[in-house]
TORPA-4810 file (N, C-alpha, C, O; in nm, 3 decimals):
<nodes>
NODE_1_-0.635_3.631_-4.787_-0.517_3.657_-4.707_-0.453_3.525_-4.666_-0.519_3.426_-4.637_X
NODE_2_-0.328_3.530_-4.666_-0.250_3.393_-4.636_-0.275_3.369_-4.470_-0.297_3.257_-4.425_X
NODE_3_-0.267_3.504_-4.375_-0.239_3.503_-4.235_-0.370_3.486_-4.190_-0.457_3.497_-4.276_X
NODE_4_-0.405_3.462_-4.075_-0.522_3.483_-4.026_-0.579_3.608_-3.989_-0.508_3.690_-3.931_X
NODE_5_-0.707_3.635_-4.016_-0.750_3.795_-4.062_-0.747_3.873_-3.871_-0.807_3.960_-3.809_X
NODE_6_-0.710_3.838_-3.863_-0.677_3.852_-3.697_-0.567_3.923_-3.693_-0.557_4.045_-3.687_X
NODE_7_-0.454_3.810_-3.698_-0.360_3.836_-3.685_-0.289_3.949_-3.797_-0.197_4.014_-3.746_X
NODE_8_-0.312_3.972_-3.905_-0.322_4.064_-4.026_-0.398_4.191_-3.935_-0.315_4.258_-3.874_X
NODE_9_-0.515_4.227_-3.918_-0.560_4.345_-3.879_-0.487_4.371_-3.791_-0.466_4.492_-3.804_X
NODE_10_-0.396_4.313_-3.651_-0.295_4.364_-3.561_-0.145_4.416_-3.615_-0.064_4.493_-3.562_X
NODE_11_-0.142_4.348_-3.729_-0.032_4.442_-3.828_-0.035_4.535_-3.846_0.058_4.614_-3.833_X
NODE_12_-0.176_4.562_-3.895_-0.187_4.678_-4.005_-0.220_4.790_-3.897_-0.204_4.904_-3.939_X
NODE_13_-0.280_4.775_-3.717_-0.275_4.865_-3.649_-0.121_4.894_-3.562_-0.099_4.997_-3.499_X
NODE_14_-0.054_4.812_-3.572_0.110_4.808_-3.543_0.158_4.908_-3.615_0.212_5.008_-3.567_X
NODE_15_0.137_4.878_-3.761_0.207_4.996_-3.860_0.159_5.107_-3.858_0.247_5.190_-3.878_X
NODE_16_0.047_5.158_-3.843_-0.028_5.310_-3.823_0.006_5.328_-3.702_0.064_5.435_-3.718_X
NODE_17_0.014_5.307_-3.601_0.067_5.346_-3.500_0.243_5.336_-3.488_0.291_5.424_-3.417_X
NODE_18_0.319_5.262_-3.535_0.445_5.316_-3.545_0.467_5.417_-3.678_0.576_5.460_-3.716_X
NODE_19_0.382_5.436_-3.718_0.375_5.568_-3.822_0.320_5.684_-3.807_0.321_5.775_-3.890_X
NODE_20_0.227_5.686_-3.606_0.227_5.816_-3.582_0.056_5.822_-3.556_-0.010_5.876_-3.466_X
NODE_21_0.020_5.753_-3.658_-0.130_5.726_-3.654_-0.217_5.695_-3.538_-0.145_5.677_-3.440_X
NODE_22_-0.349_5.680_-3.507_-0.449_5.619_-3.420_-0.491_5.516_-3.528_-0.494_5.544_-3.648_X
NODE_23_-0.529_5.366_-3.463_-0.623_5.299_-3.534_-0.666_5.212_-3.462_-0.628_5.179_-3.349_X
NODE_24_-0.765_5.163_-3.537_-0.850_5.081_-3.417_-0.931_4.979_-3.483_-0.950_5.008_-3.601_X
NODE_25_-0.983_4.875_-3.448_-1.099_4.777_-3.482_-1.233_4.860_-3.445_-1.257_4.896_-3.329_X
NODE_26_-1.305_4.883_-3.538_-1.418_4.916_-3.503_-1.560_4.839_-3.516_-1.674_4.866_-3.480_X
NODE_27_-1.495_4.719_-3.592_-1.561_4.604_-3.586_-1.505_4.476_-3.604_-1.429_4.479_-3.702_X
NODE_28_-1.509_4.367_-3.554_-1.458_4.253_-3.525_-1.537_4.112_-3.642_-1.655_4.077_-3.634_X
NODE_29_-1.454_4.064_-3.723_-1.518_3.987_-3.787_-1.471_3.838_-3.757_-1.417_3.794_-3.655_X
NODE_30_-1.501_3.783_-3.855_-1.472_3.626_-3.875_-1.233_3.619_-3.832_-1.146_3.677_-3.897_X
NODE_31_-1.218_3.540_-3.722_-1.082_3.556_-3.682_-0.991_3.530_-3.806_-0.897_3.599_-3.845_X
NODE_32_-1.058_3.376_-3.878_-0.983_3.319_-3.954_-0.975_3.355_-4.113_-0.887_3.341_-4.198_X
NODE_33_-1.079_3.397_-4.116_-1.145_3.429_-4.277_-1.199_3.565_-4.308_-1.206_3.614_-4.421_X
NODE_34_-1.234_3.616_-4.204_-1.342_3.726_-4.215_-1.268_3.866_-4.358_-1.145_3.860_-4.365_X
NODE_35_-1.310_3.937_-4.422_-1.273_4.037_-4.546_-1.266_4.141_-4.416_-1.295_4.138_-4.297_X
NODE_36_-1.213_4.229_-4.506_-1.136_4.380_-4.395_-1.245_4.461_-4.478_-1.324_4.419_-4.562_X
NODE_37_-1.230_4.568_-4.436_-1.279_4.677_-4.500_-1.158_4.776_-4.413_-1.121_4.742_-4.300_X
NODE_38_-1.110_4.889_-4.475_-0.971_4.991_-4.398_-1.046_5.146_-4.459_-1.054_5.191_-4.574_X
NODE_39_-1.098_5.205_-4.318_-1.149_5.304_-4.343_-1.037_5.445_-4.292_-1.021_5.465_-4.171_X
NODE_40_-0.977_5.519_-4.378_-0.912_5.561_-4.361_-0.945_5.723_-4.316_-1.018_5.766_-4.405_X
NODE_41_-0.923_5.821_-4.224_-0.985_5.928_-4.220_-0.872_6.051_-4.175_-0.810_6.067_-4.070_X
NODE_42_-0.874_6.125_-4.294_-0.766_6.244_-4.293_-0.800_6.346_-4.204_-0.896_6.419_-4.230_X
NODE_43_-0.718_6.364_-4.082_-0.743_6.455_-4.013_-0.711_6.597_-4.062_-0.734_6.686_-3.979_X
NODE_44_-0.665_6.632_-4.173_-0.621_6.754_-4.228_-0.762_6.818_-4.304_-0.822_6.924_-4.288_X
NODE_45_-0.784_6.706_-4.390_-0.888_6.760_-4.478_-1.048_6.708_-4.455_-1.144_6.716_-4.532_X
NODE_46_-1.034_6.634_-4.269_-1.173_6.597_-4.287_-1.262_6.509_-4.394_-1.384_6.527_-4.387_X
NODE_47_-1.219_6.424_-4.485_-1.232_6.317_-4.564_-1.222_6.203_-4.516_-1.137_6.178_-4.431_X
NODE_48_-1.287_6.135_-4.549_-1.239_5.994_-4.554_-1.238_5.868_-4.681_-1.303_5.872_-4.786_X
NODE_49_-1.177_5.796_-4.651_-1.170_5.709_-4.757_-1.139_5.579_-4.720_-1.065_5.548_-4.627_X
NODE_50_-1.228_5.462_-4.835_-1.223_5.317_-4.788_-1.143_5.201_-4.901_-1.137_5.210_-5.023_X
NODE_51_-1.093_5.104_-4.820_-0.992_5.039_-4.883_-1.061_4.926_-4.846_-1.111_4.913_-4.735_X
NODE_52_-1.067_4.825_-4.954_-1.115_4.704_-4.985_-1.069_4.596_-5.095_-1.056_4.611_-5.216_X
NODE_53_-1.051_4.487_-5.016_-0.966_4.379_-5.136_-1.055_4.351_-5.226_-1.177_4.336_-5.221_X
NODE_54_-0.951_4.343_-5.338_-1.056_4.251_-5.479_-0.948_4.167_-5.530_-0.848_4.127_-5.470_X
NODE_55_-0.978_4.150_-5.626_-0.866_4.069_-5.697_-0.850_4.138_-5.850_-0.943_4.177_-5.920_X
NODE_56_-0.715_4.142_-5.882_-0.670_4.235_-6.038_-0.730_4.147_-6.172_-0.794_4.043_-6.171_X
NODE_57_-0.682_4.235_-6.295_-0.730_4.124_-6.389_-0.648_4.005_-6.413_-0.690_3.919_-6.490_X
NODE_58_-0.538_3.992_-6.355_-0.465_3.888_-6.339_-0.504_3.788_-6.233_-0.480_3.669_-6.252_X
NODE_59_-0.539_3.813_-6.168_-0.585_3.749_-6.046_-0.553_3.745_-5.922_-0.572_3.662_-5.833_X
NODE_60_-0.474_3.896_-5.929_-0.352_3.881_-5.834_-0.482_3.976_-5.697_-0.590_4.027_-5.729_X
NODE_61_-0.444_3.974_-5.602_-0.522_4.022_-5.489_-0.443_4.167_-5.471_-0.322_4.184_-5.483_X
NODE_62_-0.541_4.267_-5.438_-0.507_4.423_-5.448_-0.597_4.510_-5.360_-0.706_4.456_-5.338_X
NODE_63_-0.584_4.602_-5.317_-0.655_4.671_-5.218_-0.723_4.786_-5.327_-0.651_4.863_-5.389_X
NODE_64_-0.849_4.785_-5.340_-0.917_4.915_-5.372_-1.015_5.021_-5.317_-1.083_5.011_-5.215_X
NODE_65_-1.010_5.093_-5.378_-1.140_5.220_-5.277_-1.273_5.172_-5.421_-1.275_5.145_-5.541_X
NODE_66_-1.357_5.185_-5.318_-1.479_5.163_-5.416_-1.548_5.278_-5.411_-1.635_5.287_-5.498_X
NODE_67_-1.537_5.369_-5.337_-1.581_5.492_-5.330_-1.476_5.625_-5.330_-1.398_5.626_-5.235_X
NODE_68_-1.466_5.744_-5.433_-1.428_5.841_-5.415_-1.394_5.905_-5.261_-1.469_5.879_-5.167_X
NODE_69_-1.281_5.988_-5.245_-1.318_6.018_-5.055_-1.417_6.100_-5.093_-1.458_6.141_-5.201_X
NODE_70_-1.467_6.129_-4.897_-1.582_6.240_-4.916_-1.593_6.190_-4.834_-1.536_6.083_-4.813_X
NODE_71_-1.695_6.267_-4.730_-1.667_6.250_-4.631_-1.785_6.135_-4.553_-1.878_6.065_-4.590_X
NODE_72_-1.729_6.160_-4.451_-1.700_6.026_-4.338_-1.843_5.935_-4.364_-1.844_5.825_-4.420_X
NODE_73_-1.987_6.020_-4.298_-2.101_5.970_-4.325_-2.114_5.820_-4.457_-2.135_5.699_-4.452_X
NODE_74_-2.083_5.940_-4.578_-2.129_5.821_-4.693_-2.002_5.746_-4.708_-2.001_5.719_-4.828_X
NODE_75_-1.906_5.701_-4.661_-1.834_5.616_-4.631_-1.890_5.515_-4.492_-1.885_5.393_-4.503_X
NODE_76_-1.929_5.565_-4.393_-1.981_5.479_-4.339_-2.082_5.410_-4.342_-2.105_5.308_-4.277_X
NODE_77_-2.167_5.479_-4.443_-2.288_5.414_-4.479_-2.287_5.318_-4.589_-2.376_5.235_-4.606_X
NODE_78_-2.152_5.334_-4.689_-2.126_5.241_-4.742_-2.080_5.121_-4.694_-2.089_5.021_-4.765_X
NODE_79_-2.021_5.114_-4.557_-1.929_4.990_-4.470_-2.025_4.922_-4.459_-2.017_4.806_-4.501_X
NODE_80_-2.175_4.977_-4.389_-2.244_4.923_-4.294_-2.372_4.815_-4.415_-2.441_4.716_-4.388_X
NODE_81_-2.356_4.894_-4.544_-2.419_4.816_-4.628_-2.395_4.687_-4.662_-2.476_4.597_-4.686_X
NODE_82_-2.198_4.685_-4.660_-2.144_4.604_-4.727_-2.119_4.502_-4.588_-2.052_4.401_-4.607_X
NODE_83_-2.167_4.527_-4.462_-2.173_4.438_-4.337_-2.304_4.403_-4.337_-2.317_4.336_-4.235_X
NODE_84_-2.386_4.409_-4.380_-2.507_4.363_-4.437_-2.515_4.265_-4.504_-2.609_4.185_-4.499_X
NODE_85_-2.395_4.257_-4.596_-2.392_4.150_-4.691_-2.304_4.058_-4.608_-2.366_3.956_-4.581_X
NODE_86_-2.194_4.060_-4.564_-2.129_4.008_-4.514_-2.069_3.987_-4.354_-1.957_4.025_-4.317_X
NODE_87_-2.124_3.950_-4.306_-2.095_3.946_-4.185_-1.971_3.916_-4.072_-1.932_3.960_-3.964_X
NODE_88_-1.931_3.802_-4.180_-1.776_3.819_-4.142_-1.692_3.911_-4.157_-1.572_3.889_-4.143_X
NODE_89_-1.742_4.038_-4.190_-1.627_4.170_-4.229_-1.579_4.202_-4.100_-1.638_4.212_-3.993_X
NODE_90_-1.421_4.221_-4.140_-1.366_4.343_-4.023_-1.398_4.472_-4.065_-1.472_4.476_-4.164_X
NODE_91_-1.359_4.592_-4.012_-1.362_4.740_-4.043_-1.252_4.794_-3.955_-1.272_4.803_-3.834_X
NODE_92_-1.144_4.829_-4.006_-1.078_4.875_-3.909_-0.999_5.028_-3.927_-0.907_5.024_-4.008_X
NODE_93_-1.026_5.172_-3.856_-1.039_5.258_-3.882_-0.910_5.318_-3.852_-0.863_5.264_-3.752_X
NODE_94_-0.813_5.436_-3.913_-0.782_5.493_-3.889_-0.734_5.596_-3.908_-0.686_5.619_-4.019_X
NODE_95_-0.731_5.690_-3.809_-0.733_5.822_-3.843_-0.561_5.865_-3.860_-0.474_5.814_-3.789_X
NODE_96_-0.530_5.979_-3.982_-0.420_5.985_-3.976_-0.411_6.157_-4.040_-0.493_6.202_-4.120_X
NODE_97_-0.310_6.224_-3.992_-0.304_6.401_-4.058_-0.289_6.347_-4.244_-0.330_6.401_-4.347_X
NODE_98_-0.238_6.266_-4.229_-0.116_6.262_-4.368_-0.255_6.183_-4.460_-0.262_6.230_-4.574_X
NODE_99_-0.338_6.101_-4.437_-0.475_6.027_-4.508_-0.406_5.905_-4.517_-0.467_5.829_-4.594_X
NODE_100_-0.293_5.850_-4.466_-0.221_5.717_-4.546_-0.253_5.627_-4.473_-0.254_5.621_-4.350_X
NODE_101_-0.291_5.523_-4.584_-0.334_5.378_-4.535_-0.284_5.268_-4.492_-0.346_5.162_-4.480_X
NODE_102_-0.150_5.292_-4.461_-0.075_5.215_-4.436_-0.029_5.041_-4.455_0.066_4.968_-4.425_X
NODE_103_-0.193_5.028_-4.540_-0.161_4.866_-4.653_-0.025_4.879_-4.722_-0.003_4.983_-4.783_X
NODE_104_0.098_4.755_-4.716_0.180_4.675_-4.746_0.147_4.638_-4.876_0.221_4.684_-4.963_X
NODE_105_0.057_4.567_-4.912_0.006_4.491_-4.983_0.000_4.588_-5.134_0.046_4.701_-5.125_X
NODE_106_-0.040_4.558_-5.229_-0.067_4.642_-5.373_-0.214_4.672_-5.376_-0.315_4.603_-5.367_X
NODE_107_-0.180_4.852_-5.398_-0.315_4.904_-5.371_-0.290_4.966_-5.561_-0.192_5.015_-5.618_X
NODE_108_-0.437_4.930_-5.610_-0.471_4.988_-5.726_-0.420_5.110_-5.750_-0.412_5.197_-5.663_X
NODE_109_-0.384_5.123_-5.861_-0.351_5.263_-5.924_-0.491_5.380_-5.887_-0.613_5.366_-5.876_X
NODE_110_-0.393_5.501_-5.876_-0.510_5.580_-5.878_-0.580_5.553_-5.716_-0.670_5.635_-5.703_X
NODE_111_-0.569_5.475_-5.604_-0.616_5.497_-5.515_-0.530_5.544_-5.396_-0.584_5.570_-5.288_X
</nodes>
């Protein structure tokens, strides 16, 4: 991320909330550097689903789900693995009727 991962996660809860949404930090990582993890959770269909940067085959930086939705549990148990590895992760959750993730940024096809 160009911005500081701080200041970026207060965006991305700015925009879900002027879009109607709840969201929240549900975990606090590294200010300057720390990776996101964007756990997204559809209040309609009770699903959830997780959004995570990688980089394309170009090299360009892109938001992907590494997991199918389904619900909430094995999504969270996937976060908490991948905060295992990394400690500087953010996680920042939110719940929305509509499931939308409200990333700016280029999210992979298909997610």
């Amino acid at each position: 991320m160009l911005l500081p991962t701080d200041v970026w996660v207060a965006a991305l809860i700015r925009r879900a909330e002027l879009g109607g949404a709840f969201a929240t930090v549900a975990r606090r990582g590294d200010a300057r550097a720390g990776g996101v993890l964007v756990k997204v959770f559809d209040t309609a269909t009770r699903q959830a689903a997780l959004y995570t940067e990688a980089f394309g085959p170009d090299g360009t930086r892109l938001w992907i789900r590494p997991l199918e939705p389904g619900p909430e549990g094995e999504i969270d148990a996937f976060a908490a693995r991948q905060l295992g590895y990394d400690p500087d992760l953010w996680v920042v959750e939110i719940e929305d009727r509509e499931g939308r993730h409200f990333l700016t940024e280029a999210v992979a096809p298909g997610t």
